[in-house]
C-alpha positions as CSV (number, residue, x, y, z in Angstrom):
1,X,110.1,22.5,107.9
2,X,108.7,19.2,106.3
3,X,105.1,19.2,105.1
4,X,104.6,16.2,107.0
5,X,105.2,18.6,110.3
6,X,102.3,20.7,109.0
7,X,99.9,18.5,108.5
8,X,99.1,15.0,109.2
9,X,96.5,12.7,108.1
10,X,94.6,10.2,110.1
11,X,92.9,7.5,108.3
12,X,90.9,4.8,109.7
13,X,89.1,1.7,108.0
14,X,85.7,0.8,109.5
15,X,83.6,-1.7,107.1
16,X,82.8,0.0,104.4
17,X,83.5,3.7,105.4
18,X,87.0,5.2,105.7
19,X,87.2,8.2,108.2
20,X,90.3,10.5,107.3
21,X,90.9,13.2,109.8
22,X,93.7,16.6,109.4
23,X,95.3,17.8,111.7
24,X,97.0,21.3,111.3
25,X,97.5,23.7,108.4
26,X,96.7,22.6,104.7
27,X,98.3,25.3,101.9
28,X,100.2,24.4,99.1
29,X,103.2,22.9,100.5
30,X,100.5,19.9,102.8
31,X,97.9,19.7,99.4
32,X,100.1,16.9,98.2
33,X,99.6,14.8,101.5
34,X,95.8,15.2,101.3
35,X,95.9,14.1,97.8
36,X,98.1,10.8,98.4
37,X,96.0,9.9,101.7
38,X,92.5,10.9,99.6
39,X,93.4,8.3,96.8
40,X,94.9,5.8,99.4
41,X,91.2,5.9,100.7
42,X,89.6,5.7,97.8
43,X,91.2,3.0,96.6
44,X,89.7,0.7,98.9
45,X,86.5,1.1,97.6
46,X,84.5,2.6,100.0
47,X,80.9,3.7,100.3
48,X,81.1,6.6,102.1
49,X,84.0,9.1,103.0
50,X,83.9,10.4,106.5
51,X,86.2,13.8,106.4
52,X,86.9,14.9,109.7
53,X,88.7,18.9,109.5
54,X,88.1,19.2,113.2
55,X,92.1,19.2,114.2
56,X,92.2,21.4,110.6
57,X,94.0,25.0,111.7
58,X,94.4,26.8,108.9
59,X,93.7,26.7,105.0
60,X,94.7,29.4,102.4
61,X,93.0,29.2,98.6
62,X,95.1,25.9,97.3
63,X,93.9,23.9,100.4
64,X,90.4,25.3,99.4
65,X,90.9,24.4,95.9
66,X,91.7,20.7,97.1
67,X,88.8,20.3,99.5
68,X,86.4,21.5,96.9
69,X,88.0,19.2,93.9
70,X,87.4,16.6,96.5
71,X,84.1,16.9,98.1
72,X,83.0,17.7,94.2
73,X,84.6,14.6,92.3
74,X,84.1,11.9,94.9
75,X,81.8,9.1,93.4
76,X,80.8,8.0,96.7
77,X,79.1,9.7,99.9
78,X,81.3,12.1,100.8
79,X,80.7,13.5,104.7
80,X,82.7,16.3,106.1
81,X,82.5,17.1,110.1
82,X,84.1,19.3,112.2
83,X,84.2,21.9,109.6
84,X,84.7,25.8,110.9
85,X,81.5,27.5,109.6
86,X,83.4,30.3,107.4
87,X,84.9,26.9,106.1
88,X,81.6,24.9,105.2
89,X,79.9,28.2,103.6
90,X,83.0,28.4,101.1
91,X,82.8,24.5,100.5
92,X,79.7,24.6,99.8
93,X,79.5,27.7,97.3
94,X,78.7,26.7,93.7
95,X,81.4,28.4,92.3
96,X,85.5,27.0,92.3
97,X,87.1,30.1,92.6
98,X,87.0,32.5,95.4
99,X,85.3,36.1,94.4
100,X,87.7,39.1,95.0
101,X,85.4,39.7,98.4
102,X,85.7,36.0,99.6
103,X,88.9,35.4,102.5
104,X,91.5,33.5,100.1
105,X,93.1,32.7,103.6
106,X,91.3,31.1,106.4
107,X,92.8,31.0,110.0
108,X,90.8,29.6,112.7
C-alpha cells in the first residue's frame, strides 16, 4: 500500500490563511506527505495556519513527533481544530518526547 492511500492532505488557500486538513492515519510511512504539503503551505507566506486533524484516524510517535516539530517551529499563527483530546493534551505537553507512561500510539 502507497502512503498516498494512508493519508491524504487537503489544502485550501483563503487570503491570507491556508487551511490544510488529514485525512486518515499519519506514522512513519505518511510523515513525508505532511512534511511536503506543510512547506508547500508555508511557502506562500501565510499569516496563519489553519490545521484541521478532524478526518485524522490514527497517529503512532513519528506522526507525533511531526505535529509537535510543526505546531513548535511555525513562525506564524498556527491553529489546530478537530483535534481528539488525548491528541491536543500530548501536543500541547512541554516536552518532545513521550514519557515511558505516555500512549506512543494513538488510535481513535
Amino acid at each position: 500500500m502507497r502512503a498516498e492511500d494512508l493519508l491524504q492532505t487537503h489544502t485550501l488557500w483563503h487570503r491570507d490563511t491556508v487551511h490544510l486538513r488529514l485525512a486518515g492515519e499519519l506514522d512513519l510511512a505518511t510523515v513525508p506527505l505532511l512534511e511536503a504539503a506543510a512547506a508547500t503551505a508555508m511557502s506562500t507566506h501565510p499569516r496563519r495556519l489553519d490545521l484541521d486533524l478532524t478526518d485524522l484516524t490514527f497517529c503512532d510517535t513519528t506522526g507525533l513527533r511531526a505535529l509537535h516539530q510543526l505546531t513548535h517551529q511555525a513562525h506564524i499563527h498556527l491553529h489546530l481544530t478537530g483535534t481528539h483530546p488525548r491528541l491536543h493534551r500530548t501536543l500541547t505537553q512541554q516536552h518532545t518526547p513521550p514519557t515511558p507512561h505516555t500512549p506512543t500510539t494513538q488510535r481513535y
